[in-house]
Each structure stands twice: as structure tokens, then as C-alpha cells.
VOGU-3710 file (C-alpha; in Angstrom, 3 decimals, decimal comma):
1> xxxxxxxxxx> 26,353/1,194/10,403  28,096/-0,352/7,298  25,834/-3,039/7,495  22,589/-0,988/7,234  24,164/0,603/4,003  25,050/-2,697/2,131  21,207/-3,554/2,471  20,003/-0,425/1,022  20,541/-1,259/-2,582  17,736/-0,298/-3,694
11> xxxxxxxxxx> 15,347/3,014/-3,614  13,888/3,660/-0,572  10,035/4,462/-0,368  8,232/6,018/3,242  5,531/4,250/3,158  4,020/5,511/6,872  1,504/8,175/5,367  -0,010/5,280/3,633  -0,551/3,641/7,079  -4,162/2,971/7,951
21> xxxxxxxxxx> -5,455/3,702/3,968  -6,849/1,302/1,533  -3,553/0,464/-0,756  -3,549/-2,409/-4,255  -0,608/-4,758/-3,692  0,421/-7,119/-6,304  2,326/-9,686/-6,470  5,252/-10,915/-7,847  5,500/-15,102/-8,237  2,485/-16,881/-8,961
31> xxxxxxxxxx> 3,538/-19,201/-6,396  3,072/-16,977/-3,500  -0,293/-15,809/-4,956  -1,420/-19,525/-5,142  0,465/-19,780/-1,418  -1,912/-16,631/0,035  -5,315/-17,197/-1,990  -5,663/-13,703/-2,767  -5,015/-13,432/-6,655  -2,653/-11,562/-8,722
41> xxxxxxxxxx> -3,195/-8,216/-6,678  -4,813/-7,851/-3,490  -6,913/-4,353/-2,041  -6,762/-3,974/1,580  -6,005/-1,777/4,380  -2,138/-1,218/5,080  -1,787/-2,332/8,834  2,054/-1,942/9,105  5,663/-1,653/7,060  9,419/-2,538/8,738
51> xxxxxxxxxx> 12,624/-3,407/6,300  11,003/-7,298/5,678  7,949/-6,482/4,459  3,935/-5,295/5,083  1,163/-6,244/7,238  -2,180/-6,060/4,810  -5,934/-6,373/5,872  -7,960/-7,689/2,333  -10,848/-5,546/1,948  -13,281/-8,635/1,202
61> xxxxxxxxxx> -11,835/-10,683/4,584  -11,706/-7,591/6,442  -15,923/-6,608/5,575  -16,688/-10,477/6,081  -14,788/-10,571/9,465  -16,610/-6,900/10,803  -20,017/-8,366/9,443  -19,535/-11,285/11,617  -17,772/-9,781/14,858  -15,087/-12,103/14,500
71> xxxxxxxxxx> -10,906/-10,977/14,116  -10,238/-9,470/11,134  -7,289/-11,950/9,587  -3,683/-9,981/8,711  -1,123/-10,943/6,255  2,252/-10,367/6,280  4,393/-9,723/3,019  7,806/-10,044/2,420  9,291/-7,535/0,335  10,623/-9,900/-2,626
81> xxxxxxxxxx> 7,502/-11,158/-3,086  5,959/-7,929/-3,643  5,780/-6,154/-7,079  4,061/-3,109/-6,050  2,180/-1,118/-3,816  -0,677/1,616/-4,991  -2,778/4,264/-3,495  -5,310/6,452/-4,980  -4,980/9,512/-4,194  -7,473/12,168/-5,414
91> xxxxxxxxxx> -6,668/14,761/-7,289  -8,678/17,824/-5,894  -5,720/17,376/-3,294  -3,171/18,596/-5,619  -5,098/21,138/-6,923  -3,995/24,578/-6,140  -5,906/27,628/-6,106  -5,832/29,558/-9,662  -3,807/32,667/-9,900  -4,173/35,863/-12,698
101> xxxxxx> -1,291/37,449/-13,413  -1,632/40,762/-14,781  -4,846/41,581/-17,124  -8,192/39,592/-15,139  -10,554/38,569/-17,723  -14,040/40,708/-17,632
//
């Protein structure tokens, strides 16, 4: 158990709602950009997520591969090498339903 805790150094983030949804990664080294081909940042599909890293599906790859009937190609990411992960959300899902208090206007 110790050993788990001496790994966690950093903030934690659940990233299994964002399983299956379209998600902006970018990187961090230009190396590993040049490495994967896929540019600064990279949309795609969020396939999976452990303690090493993320499985991501590009969006252009992934409509190529479907168009064609052929695999659609999976990259893994190790954590260091990622600067951060986005998802839109949109906002009508945070909106609440409005609420008078007291006088209702006429």
C-alpha cells in the first residue's frame, strides 16, 4: 500500500466518464509529436485510461479507417508525455431550471 501512495504525487483526475467521447490531447515534447505524426494536439475518441497512460483513436485515422472497412489504428500515451486532456462539454447540461423567489414578474 505504501507504494501506491509514493506514486500519487500528483492530482488525481477520473477520467472513465470521458470513456468512449471525442477528447483534444496535446502534447508535451515536440519529440514525441514528431515520434506519433499527429501534431501539437490530437482529437480523437478516448478508447481507454490505467496509471501509464491513454489509449486514443484520431478522429481523421479513425473516419479514413471506417470509410475503408479496415481496423481503426489506436495509440497509446504515456502520461509524461501528455500535457492535457479536453472535452467539450455543452453547456445546456449545466443549466438548471430558473427559479422566482417571491414577487413573479407580470
Amino acid at each position: 500500500m505504501s507504494e501506491i501512495k509514493q506514486e500519487q504525487n500528483g492530482p488525481r483526475s477520473d477520467l472513465s466518464s470521458s470513456l468512449d467521447k471525442d477528447v483534444l490531447v496535446r502534447f508535451r515534447s515536440k519529440e514525441y509529436q514528431d515520434q506519433l505524426g499527429l501534431g501539437a494536439e490530437c482529437a480523437g475518441r478516448l478508447v481507454g485510461v490505467d496509471r501509464y497512460g491513454l489509449w486514443l483513436e484520431p478522429a481523421e485515422q479513425r473516419k479514413q479507417a471506417l470509410a475503408s472497412s479496415e481496423a481503426v489504428p489506436h495509440y497509446f500515451v504515456p502520461w509524461p508525455e501528455i500535457l492535457t486532456v479536453v472535452r467539450r462539454q455543452d453547456a445546456s447540461l449545466f443549466q438548471t431550471k430558473k427559479e422566482y423567489r417571491g414577487l413573479r414578474p407580470q
